[in-house]
N, C-alpha and C positions, 0 to 999 in steps of 0.2 A: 852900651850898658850891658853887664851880664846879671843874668840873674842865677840862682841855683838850680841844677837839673829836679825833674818831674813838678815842677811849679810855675803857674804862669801869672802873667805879671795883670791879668785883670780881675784874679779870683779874690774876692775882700772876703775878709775873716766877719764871720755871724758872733757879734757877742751877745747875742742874748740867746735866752732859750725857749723852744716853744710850746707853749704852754697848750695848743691845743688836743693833744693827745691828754695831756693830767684831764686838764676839762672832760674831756669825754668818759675818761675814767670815772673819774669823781658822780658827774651824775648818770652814771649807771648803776655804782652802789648806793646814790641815793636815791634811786626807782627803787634799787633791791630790797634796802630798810622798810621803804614807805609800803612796800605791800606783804612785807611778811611780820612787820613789828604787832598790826592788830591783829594778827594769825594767830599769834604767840601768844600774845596778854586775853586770846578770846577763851572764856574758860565757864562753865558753869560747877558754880559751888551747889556741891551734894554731902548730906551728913548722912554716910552709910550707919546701917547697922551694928553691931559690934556684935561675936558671937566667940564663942570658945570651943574649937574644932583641934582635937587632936587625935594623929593620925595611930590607930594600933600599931604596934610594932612590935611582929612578931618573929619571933629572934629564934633562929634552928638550933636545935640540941647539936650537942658534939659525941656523937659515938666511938670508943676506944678501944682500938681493936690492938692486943698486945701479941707479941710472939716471943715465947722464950727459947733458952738456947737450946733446947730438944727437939724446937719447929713446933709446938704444942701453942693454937691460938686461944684465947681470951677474951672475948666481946663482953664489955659491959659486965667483966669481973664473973662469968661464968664461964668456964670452960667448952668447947664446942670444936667437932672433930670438921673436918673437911665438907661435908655433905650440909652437916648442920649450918657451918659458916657460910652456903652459900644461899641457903634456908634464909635466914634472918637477912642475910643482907637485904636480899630482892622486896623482904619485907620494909626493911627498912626505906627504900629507895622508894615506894611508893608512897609514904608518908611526906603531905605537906604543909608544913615546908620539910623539904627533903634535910635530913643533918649531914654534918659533915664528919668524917669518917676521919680519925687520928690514929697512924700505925706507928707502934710503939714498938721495935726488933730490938732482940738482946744479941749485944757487941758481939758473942759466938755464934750466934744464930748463921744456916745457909742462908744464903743470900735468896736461892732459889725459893724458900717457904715466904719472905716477903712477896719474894714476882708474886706467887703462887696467889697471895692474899692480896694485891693490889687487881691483878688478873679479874680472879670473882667479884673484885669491887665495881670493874669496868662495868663485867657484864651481868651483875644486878639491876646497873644506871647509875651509879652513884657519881656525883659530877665533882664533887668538893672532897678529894685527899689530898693529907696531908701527914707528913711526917714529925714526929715527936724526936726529938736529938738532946744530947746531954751538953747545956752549952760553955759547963768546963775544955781546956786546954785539953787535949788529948796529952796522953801519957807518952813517955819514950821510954 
């Protein structure tokens, strides 16, 4: 008699399955439920108080610092030379809540009177610039 290679002729085929691994699965998640379910449902009812708490909120001004096309700044719609802009800033910087500084340059403006005026803004303190832009399509 032949039989097929790697098979031998006294190995009987298991039909059924062994159920003892599910079993032991099973009641291990039924330990798990049984000692965490009155964990969960364990609860003491409290009727808190009710109160009406709101918090201030206090909102920093926006100071606006313009440049026109002559390098000539503008703070806060008064006019102020070099010295003076560095005046107000440092004052302003100590103010809290500190505002936030909007630099507004005219399109022919140097470039260099913005550095110039972002520069004294650093070294006032001032932590919040930002820039003002025209948010039309530029022209060609």
């Amino acid at each position: 008699m032949t039989h097929a290679p790697f098979t031998e002729p006294d190995d009987d085929m298991m039909g059924e399955i062994n159920m003892v691994p599910f079993i032991d699965i099973m009641l291990v998640l039924l330990i798990v439920f049984i000692i965490t379910v009155p964990v969960m449902q364990h609860a003491v009812n409290v009727q808190l108080p009710r109160a009406v708490a709101e918090q201030e909120v206090v909102e920093p001004q926006t100071l606006r610092l313009s440049v026109d096309a002559g390098g000539v700044y503008t703070l806060g719609g008064e006019t102020v030379s070099d010295e003076q802009l560095a005046e107000r800033l440092k004052a302003e910087a100590a103010r809290q809540p500190q505002p936030a500084l909007h630099i507004s340059g005219d399109r022919d403006v140097r470039y260099e009177r913005v550095v110039q005026a972002m520069s004294a803004a650093q070294q006032a303190g001032l932590s919040r610039i930002g820039f003002v832009t025209d948010p039309r399509e530029p022209q060609q």
